[in-house]
N, C-alpha and C positions, 0 to 999 in steps of 0.2 A: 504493500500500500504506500503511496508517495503523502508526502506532506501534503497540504491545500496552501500553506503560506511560509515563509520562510520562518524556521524557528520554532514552528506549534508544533507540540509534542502529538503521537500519534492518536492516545487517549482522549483527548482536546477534540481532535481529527472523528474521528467516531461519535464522541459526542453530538458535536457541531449537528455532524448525518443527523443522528436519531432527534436531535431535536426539530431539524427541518421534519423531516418524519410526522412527528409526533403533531406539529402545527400545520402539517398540510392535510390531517388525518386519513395516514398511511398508516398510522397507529392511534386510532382511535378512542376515547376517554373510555378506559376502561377494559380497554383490548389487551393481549398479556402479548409482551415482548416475544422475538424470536430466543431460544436457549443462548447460557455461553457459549456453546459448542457452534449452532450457527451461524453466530453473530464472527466468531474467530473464523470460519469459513467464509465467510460475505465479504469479513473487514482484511482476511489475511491478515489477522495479526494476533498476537499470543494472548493465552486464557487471563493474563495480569494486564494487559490492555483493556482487554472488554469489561474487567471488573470494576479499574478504576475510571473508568466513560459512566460503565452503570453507578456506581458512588457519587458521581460526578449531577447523575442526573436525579439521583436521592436527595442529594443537599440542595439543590434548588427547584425541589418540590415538581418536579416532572413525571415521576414514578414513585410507586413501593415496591418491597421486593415482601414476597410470602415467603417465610421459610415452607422448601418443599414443595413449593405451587411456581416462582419466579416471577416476572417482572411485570406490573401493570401500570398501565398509564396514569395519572391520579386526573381528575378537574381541574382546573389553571386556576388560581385566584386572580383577580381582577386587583390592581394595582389602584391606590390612589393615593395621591400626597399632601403630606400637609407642607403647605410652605409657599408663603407670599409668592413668590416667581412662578407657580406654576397656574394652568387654565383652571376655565370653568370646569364643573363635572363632561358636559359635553365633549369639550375638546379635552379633557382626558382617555373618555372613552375611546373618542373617534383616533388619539393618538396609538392605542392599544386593537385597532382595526373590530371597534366593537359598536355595536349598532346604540345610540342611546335615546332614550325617551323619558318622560318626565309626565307623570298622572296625578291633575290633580284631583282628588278626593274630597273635599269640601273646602271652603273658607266661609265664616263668616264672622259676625261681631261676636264679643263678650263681655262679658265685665271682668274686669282684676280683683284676681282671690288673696288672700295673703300671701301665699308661695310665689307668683307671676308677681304679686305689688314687689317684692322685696328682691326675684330677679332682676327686675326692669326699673325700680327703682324711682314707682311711678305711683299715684293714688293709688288707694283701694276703689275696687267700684269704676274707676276708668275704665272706658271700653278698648276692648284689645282685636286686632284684626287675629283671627286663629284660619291657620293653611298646614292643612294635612297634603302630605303627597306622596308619592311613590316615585324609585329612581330604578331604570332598566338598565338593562345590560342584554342584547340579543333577546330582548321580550324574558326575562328572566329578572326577577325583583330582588333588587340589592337591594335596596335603601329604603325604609317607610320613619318618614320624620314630621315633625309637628314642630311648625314656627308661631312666634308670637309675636306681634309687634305694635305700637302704639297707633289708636285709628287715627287720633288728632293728625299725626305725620304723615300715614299712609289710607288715606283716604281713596287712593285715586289704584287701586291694587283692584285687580277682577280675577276671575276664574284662568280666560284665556292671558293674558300675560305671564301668572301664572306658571304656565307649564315652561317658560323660558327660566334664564341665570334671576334670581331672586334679584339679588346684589346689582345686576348692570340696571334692571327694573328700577331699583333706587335710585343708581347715580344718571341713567338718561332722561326716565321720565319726570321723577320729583325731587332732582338736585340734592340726592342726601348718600352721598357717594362714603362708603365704610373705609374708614381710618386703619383700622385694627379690629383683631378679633383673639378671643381668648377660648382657646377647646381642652372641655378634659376629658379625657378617654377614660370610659369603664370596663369590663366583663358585664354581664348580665345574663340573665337568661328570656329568653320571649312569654310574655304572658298570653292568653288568647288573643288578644286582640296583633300585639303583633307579628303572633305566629301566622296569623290567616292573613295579612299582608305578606309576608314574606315569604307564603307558602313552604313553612318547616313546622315542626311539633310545637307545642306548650313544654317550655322548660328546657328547648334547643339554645347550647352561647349563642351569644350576641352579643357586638362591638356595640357600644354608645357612648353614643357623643353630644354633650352639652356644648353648646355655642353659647357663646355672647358677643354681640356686635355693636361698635362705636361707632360713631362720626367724630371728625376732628375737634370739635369741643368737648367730649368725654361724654357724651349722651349716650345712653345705652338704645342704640334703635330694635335689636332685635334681641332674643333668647330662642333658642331651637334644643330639642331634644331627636336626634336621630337616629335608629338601630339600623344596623349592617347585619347581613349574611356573614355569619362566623364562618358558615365552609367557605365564601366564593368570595371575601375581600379580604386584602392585606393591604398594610396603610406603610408610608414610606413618611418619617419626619426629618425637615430638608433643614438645616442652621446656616447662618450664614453669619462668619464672623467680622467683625472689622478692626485691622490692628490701631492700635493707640501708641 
């Protein structure tokens, strides 16, 4: 077997394969690998090659290996990041050659209860715009979140809108463009309600994430609580330093 680039080990070289492979589904999610032995036939190259391509493809989550059974393709997780420089959800997905869509579920008025007055930092009894939605991935539901935000501010919010970047919705239409934002990541597990959005069990993990969103005077415009797909998302946190 000849290198594909100068310098890449042959393991690397194999990998590389199986992973085109694996993404053009020539091996399909859930489909079980050819054996070592065929793989060292196809790759020409020895049984310590193929194992560490296949290692190779275990540590970044591309396969498992059964003892006794052999190699299966795992589900891919959907990638997304946290971190000012990078796009909307949209053009994240569309960056990952993934179809996206955005459902929304209800909006409408309500009053502020003690928990949202002390988020938002706002009366009690204030009315609060409330927007449930859904986020796809290939017609397949990541994300079912619930925002809250002040109606005094965001009066001019509909259904259709909506379904677009929440955030560009603020700074094109009603000039209240987010400064900053504060997320904290939990575990959770899905109660009914979000399991039948995110079509998994009652007491399947889930990522959640509390937002809080600013405008440049320290105004809290928004609060969101959102649950992820445990199997089908991985979050990447991006820093960025600057020397002094």
């Amino acid at each position: 077997m000849n290198h594909s680039s100068k310098g890449q080990s042959l393991h690397q070289v194999v990998k590389d394969k199986l992973v085109q492979d694996i993404q053009t589904n020539t091996f399909p999610v859930n489909s079980q690998l050819p054996t070592e032995a065929e793989l060292c036939a196809t790759f020409n190259v020895s049984r310590t090659t193929i194992r560490n391509a296949l290692q190779q493809l275990v540590n970044e989550g591309y396969i498992e290996r059964v003892q006794g059974k052999g190699s299966f393709v795992k589900l891919q997780k959907i990638k997304q990041t946290l971190s000012s420089t990078q796009g909307s959800y949209v053009e994240q997905m569309k960056l990952q050659g993934k179809l996206p869509e955005i459902k929304v579920l209800d909006l409408n008025v309500i009053p502020t209860d003690p928990v949202l007055s002390k988020a938002l930092e706002i009366e009690e009894g204030e009315p609060l715009n409330k927007l449930e939605r859904i986020r796809y991935a290939d017609q397949q539901p990541l994300q079912y979140e619930i925002a809250y935000l002040p109606w005094r501010m965001t009066t001019m919010m509909n259904k259709e809108s909506c379904e677009g970047s929440l955030y560009k919705i603020l700074r094109e239409d009603m000039g209240l463009p987010i400064a900053r934002t504060e997320e904290h990541l939990h575990l959770s597990k899905a109660d009914n309600h979000v399991a039948e959005y995110l079509e998994i069990a009652p007491g399947d993990a889930c990522i959640q994430i509390e937002t809080y969103a600013f405008l440049e005077d320290g105004t809290k415009i928004e609060y969101s609580i959102a649950y992820f797909h445990g199997d089908k998302v991985s979050f990447t946190v991006e820093r960025h330093y600057n020397e002094t």
